[in-house]
C-alpha positions, 0 to 999 in steps of 0.5 A: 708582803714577806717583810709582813709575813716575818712580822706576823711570824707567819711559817713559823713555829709558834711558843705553843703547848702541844705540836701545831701545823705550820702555815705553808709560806711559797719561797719568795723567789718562786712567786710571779706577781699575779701569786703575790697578789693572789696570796694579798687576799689570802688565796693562791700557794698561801696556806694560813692554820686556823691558829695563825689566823686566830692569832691575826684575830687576837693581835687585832683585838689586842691593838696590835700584840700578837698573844702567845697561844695557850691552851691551859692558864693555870693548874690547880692541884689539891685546891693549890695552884701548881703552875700559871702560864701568863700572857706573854706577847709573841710580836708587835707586827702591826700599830695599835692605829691600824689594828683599831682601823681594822677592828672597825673594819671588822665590827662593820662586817658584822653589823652591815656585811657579809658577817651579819649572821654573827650578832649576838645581842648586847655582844659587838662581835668583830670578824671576817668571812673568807673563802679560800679557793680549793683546787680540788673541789669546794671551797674551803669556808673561814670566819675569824672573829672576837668579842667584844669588841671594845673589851675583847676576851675571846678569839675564834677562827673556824674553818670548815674544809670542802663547803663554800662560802665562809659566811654560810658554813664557818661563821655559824659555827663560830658564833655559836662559840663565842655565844 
């Protein structure tokens, strides 16, 4: 599970424009294996950005290149460009077969599952409800998605903090962005 941590970059400091959080990653010699497993489906001491997870979004839709994030392609000054930030790949972490199983997965989550509210007619919308357990009160909502799916252009991951289930609150906010 850390071996995938690392791949993803997890914990670490993204090549990003502006200061970003960074995830929380319990140090390994701490954790009992009832918190491995819990952290396997993303609860527990594993605290994820809504940036790490709209990477996970984005290496998925991208056959399994994680994408350095940026917030500005180009500047253009006077009519003339001043200065481009090209697509650059942070990681390779998992095989472009499993990313294609899992966009599957995806896609399946939001034309027969808990994502169904995510459609966009003419759009193939991929993406994942999440409920993080709160020790401190509500649950914190996610959706991560992309679309579309075959061609993807736009990533998105939302996390609305004290709420409840991710398909409830997170997954519409997350619709309306990629709408």
């Amino acid at each position: 599970f850390y071996s995938y941590l690392d791949r993803w970059g997890m914990g670490g400091s993204l090549d990003f424009q502006i200061p970003a959080s960074r995830d929380r990653i319990p140090d390994k010699a701490t954790i009992v294996p009832g918190e491995l497993a819990q952290m396997g489906f993303g609860q527990g001491a594993l605290l994820m950005t809504p940036l790490q997870m709209a990477l996970v979004g984005s290496t998925i839709a991208n056959d399994g290149n994680e994408p350095r994030p940026f917030l500005v392609r180009q500047l253009v000054r006077s009519g003339t460009i001043s200065s481009i930030y090209a697509p650059a790949w942070l990681a390779s972490p998992i095989s472009a077969d499993t990313a294609t199983n899992v966009k599957k997965m995806m896609v399946a989550v939001v034309q027969y599952g808990t994502g169904t509210a995510a459609r966009i007619p003419g759009v193939t919308v991929a993406g994942k409800t999440g409920t993080a357990t709160n020790p401190l009160g509500r649950s914190h909502s996610w959706f991560v998605c992309f679309a579309p799916a075959d061609h993807p252009r736009v990533a998105v991951a939302v996390l609305v903090e004290n709420v409840g289930y991710g398909a409830t609150y997170a997954l519409p906010i997350a619709r309306d962005v990629l709408a």
